[in-house]
N, C-alpha and C positions, 0 to 999 in steps of 0.2 A: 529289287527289294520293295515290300510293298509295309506301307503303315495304315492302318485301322483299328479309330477309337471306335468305343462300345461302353453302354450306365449298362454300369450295374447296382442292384440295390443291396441296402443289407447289411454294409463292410461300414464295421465304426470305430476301426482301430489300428494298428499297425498286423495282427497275427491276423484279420482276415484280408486285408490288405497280399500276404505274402501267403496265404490259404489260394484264394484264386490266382494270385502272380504263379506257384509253381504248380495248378494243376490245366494253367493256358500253354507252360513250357515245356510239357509232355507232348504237345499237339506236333506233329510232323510239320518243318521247317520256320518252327517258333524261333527267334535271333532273340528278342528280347519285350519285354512286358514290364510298363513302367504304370502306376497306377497313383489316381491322385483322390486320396479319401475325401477331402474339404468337396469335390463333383461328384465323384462316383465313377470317373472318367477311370477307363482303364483302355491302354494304345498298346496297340502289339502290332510289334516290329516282324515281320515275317518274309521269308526266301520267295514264296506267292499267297496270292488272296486266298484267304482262307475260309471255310464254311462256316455258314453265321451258327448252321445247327449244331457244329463241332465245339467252338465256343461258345455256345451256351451249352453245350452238355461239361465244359470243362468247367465251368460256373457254376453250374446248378451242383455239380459236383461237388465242390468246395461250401456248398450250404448254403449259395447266394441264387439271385434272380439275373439276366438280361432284359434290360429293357428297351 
């Protein structure tokens, strides 16, 4: 199992908070994605490392930035 955090910008609530949480959980071998708004810290839990360009297109997706 591998975990890697990631800022993201942007999220300043609970619905974009769970906007990027379920479009990181679409990504092939996502476990789980716990995101802390007060940082911007979003940590996903994954089966292996995952591509930094995959998450941020699963980011950018949801209307947010990777930083």
């Amino acid at each position: 199992m591998t975990n890697s955090t990631y800022a993201v910008t942007g999220m300043t609530c609970g619905h974009c908070a769970r906007s990027v949480e379920e479009q990181i959980r679409e990504l092939d071998g996502v476990i789980g994605v716990a995101v802390d708004l007060g940082t911007g810290a979003v940590t996903v839990h994954s089966t292996a490392a995952l591509s930094v360009d995959d998450v941020r297109g699963a980011v950018e997706e949801a209307g947010y930035r990777l930083t």
